[in-house]
C-alpha positions in Angstrom: 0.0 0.0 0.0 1.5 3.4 -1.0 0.7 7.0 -0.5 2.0 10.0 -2.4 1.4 13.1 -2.8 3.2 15.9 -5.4 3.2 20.1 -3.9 5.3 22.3 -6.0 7.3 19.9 -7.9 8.4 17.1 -4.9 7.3 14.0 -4.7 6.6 12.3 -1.2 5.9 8.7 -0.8 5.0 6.8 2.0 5.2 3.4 1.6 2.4 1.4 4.0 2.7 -2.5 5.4 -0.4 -4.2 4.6 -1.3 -7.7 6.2 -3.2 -10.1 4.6 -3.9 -13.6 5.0 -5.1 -15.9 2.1 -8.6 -16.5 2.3 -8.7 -20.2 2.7 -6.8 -19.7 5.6 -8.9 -20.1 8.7 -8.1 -17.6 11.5 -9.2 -16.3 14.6 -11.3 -14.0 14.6 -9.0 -11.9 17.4 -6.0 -12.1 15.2 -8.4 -11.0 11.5 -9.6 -8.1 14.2 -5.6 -7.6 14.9 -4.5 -7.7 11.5 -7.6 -5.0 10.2 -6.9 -2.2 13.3 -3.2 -2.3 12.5 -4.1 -1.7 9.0 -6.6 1.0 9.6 -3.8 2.6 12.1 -0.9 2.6 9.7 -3.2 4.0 6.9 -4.6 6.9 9.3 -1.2 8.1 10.6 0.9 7.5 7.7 -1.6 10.1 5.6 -1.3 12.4 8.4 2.4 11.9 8.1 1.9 12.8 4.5 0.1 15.8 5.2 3.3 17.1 7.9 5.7 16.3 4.8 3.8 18.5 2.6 3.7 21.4 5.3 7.3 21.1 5.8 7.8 22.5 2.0 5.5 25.3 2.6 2.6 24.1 1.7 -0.6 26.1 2.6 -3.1 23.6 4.0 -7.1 23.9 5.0 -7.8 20.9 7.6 -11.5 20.0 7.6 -12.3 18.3 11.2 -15.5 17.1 10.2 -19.0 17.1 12.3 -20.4 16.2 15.6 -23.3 13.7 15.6 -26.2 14.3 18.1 -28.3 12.2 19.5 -31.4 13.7 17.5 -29.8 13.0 14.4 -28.6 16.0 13.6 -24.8 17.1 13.1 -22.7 20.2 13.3 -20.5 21.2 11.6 -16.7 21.9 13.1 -15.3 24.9 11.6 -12.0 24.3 9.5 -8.8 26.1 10.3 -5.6 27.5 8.6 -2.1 26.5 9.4 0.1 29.0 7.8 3.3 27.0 8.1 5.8 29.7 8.2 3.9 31.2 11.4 3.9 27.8 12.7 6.4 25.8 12.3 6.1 25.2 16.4 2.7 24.2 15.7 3.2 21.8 13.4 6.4 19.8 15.1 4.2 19.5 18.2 1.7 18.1 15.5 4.7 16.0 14.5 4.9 14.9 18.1 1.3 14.2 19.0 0.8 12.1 15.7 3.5 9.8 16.8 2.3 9.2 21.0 -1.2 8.6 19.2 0.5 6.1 16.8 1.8 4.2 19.8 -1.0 4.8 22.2 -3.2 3.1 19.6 -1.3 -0.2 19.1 -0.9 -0.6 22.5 -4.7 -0.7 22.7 -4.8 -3.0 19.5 -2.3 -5.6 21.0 -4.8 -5.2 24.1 -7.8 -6.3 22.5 -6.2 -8.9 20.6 -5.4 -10.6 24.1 -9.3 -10.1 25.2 -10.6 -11.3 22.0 -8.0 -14.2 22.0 -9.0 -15.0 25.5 -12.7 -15.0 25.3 -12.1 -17.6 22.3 -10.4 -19.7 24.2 -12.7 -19.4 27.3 -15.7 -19.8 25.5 -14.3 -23.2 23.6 -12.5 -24.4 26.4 -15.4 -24.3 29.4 -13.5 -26.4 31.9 -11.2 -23.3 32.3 -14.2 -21.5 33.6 -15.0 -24.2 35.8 -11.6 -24.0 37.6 -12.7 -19.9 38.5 -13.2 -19.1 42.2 -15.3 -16.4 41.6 -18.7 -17.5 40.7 -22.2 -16.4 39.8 -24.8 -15.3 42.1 -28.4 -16.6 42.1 -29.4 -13.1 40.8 -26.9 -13.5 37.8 -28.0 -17.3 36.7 -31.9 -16.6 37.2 -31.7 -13.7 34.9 -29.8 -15.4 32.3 -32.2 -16.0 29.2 -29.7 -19.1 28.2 -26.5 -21.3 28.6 -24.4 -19.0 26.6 -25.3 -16.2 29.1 -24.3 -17.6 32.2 -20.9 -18.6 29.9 -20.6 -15.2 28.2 -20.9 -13.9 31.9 -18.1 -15.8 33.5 -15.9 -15.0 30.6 -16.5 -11.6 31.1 -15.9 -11.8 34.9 -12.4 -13.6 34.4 -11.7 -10.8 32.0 -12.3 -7.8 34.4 -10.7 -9.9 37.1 -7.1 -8.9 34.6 -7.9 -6.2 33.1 -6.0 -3.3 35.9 -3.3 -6.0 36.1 0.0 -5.0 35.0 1.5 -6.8 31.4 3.2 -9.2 33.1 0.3 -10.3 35.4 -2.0 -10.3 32.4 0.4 -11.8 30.9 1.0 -14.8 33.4 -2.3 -15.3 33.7 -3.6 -16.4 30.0 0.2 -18.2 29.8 -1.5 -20.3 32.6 -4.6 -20.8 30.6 -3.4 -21.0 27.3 -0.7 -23.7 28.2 2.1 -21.8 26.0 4.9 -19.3 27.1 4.5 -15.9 25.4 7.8 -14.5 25.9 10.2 -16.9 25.6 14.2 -17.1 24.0 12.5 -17.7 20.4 10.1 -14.6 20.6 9.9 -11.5 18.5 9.5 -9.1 20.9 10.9 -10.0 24.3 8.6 -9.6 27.7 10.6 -6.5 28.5 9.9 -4.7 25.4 6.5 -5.4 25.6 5.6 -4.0 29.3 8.1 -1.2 28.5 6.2 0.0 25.7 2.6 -0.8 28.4 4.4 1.5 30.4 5.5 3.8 28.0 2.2 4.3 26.6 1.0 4.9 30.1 3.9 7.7 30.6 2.4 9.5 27.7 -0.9 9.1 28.0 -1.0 10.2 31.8 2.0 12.3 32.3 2.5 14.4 29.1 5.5 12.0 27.7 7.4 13.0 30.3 8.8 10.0 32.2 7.5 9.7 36.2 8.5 7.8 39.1 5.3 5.1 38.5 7.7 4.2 34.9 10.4 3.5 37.2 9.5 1.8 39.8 7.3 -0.4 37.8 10.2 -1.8 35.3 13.2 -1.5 38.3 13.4 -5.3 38.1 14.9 -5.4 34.2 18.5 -4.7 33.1 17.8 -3.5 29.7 18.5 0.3 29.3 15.2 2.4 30.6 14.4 5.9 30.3 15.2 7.8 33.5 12.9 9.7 35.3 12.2 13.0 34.3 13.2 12.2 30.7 10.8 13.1 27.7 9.5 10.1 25.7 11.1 9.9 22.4 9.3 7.9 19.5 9.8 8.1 15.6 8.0 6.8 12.5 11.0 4.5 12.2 10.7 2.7 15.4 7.0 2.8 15.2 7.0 1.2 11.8 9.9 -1.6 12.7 7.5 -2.1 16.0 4.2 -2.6 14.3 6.0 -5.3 12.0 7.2 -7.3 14.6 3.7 -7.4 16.4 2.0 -8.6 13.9 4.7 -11.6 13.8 4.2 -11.9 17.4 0.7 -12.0 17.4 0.6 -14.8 14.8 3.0 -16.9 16.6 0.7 -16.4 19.8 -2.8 -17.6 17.6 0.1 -20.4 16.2 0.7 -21.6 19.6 -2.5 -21.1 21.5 -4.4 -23.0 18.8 -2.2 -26.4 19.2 -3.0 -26.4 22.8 -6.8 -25.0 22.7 -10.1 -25.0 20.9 -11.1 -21.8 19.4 -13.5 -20.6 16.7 -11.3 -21.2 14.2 -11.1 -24.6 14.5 
């Protein structure tokens, strides 16, 4: 998948990943869900990357928002504006900045659901997990149910929420336990250390501004690998985004590879 885009003369061309799987493949649905969100994410930012490129060569550019749906149906409309990229070049690198911490925030969140999704596959084909779960239903809970599938789509959901504050690892642990597979082990893509640093770095940016706080460093003082320091600003680029996305898509297939010798799912 490529973008480009020609303003007075220059060429820019972004060149997209794009994941696909043969159709006579059969796949979770967690990992088809994985592979369209990382698609739609790349697209998205890489345009808006574009569209930074072309202000860079002073490019005059109107940016239409779009409109605010209301709950009567009706919309309004959200006034464009002007960026006059000699007056702002400040603007438009903290533009540059933003785009990127919303680029990782999101695939964060997409490596997040693909865990959930994965999960409630495997719960809901695999019951005698559920069965295992201290926490059960209360009389209210089963009585109310219309069906079977209820009470089982309940106690999936309650296993879930039991996880879903816990830190990477925990989670982590947790569905390695249930799962019967290792996530992170010496074979894997993206060790268990690069994974809860980027949980936590998403965390950092999302809560603190990108600027490193003393929850970042308490929370990953157990690993030798080089962390940021407290106090420090975030630093991501395109580059490192790009090489990151590419590698979790990889991991994410091994994961569905592994978890599917070991469990039923959907896909089977």
């Amino acid at each position: 998948m490529t973008i480009t885009g020609t303003a007075k003369g220059n060429d820019i061309t972004v060149v997209l990943p794009h994941w696909n799987r043969s159709n006579k493949e059969s796949i979770t649905s967690a990992l088809d869900n994985l592979i369209k969100r990382l698609n739609r994410i790349i697209n998205f930012n890489s345009q808006a990357l574009m569209q930074y490129q072309l202000n860079r060569i002073d490019v005059d550019t109107t940016f239409c928002v779009g409109y605010v749906s209301l709950k009567d149906g009706k919309k309004i409309p959200i006034p464009t504006f002007h960026i006059d990229h000699k007056k702002t070049r400040g603007h438009i690198r903290s533009f540059h900045v933003l785009l990127y911490y919303n680029f990782l925030t999101k695939i964060v969140e997409t490596y997040e659901l693909f865990l959930k999704e994965l999960a409630h596959d495997v719960y809901k084909n695999n019951k005698e997990i559920l069965a295992i779960d201290e926490r059960q239903l209360t009389s209210r809970e089963i009585l109310s149910a219309p069906d079977i599938a209820t009470v089982i789509d309940t106690l999936v959901e309650n296993r879930l929420k039991k996880l879903e504050f816990s830190s990477y690892p925990t989670f982590v642990k947790r569905l390695e336990t249930d799962f019967h597979i290792k996530f992170h082990d010496d074979d894997a893509i993206i060790s268990l250390f690069e994974m809860h640093n980027i949980f936590e770095i998403r965390n950092v940016v999302v809560h603190n501004d990108g600027i490193v706080d003393k929850s970042y460093v308490e929370r990953m003082l157990d690993y030798k690998e080089k962390k940021y320091l407290i106090r420090q600003s975030i630093k991501v680029d395109f580059i490192w985004i790009y090489d990151f996305v590419n590698k979790l898509y990889r991991f994410c297939s091994g994961i569905e590879t592994k978890v599917r010798k070991k469990r039923k799912t959907s896909a089977d």
